[in-house]
C-alpha positions in Angstrom: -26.2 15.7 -4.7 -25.1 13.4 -1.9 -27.3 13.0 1.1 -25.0 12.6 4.4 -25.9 8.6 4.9 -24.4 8.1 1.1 -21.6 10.3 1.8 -21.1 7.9 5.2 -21.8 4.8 3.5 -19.0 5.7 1.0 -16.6 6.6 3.2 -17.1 3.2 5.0 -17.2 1.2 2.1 -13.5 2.8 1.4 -12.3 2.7 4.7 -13.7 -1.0 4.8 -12.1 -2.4 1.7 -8.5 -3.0 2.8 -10.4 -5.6 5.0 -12.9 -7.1 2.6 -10.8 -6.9 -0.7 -13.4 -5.9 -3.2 -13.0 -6.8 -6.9 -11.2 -4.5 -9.2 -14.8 -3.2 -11.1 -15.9 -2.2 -7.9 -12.6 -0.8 -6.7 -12.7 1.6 -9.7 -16.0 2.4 -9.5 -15.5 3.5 -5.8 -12.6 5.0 -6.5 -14.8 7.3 -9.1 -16.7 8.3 -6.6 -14.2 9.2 -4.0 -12.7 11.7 -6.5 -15.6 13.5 -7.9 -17.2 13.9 -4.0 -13.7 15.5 -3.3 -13.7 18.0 -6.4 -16.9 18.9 -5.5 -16.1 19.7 -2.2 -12.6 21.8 -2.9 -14.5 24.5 -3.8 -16.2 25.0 -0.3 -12.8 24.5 1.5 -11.4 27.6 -1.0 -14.5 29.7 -0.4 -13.8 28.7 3.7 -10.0 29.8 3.5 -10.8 33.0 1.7 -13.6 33.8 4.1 -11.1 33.3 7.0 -8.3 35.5 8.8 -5.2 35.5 6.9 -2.6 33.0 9.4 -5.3 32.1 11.6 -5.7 28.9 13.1 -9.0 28.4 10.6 -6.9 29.6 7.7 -4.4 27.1 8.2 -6.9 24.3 8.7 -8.6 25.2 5.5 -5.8 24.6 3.7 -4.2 21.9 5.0 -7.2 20.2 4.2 -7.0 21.4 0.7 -3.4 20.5 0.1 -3.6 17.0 1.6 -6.8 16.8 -0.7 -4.7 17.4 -3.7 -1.4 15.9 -2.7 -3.7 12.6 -2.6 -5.4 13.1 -5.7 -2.2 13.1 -7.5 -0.5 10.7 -5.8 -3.2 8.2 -5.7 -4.5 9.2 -9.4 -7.9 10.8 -10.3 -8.5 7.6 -12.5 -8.3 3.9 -11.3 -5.0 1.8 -11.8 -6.5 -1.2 -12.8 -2.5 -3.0 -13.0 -2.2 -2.5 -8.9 -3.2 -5.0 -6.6 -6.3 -5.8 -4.7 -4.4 -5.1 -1.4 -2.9 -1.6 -3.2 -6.5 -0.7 -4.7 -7.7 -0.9 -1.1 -5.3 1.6 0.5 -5.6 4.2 -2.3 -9.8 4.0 -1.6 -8.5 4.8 2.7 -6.3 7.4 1.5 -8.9 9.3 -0.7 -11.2 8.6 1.8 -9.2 10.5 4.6 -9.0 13.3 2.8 -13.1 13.0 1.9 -13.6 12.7 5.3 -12.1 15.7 6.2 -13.7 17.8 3.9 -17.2 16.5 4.3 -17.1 19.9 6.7 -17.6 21.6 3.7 -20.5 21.7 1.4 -20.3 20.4 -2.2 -21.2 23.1 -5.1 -25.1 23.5 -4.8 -25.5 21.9 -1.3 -26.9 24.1 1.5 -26.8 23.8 4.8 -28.9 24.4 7.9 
């Protein structure tokens, strides 16, 4: 399970690589992580849709949070490209990162809250 600091470190260690360039093995490895923390959290963004209204303002942001959570999953793969880039590695880490960000407002599987 991942405390709140890790989950912020991660998240600036993604945002912060289209600065700082990492290497490819630590690219990947970031990368990793980025996608597991977001299929763990899915599920709570589903069980948060379902909970709410039907067409109501939460509905809606449930799942666009969802969708973009997928959309970038699949455009960004699940798995590293190792053939892109440094510069291209980097943006694919913000852009799973984005979408980790926004649904760190949801618990991962086995993670309660206060």
């Amino acid at each position: 399970m991942t405390t709140t600091s890790q989950l912020d470190e991660l998240l600036a260690l993604a945002l912060g690589a289209t600065a700082t360039l990492p290497p490819p093995e630590e690219t990947a490895k970031v990368h990793r992580r980025l996608v597991t923390e977001i299929r763990l959290r899915l599920p709570g963004a589903e069980r948060a849709a379902a909970a709410a209204p039907v067409r109501s303002r939460d509905w809606y942001r449930h799942l666009k949070a969802m969708d973009a959570a997928r959309d970038a999953l699949e455009a960004v793969g699940e798995e590293p490209d190792l053939r892109v880039g440094p510069t291209a590695a980097a943006i694919r880490l913000a852009e799973l990162a984005r979408r980790l960000r926004e649904l760190s407002a949801y618990p991962a599987e086995g993670e309660v809250w206060p």
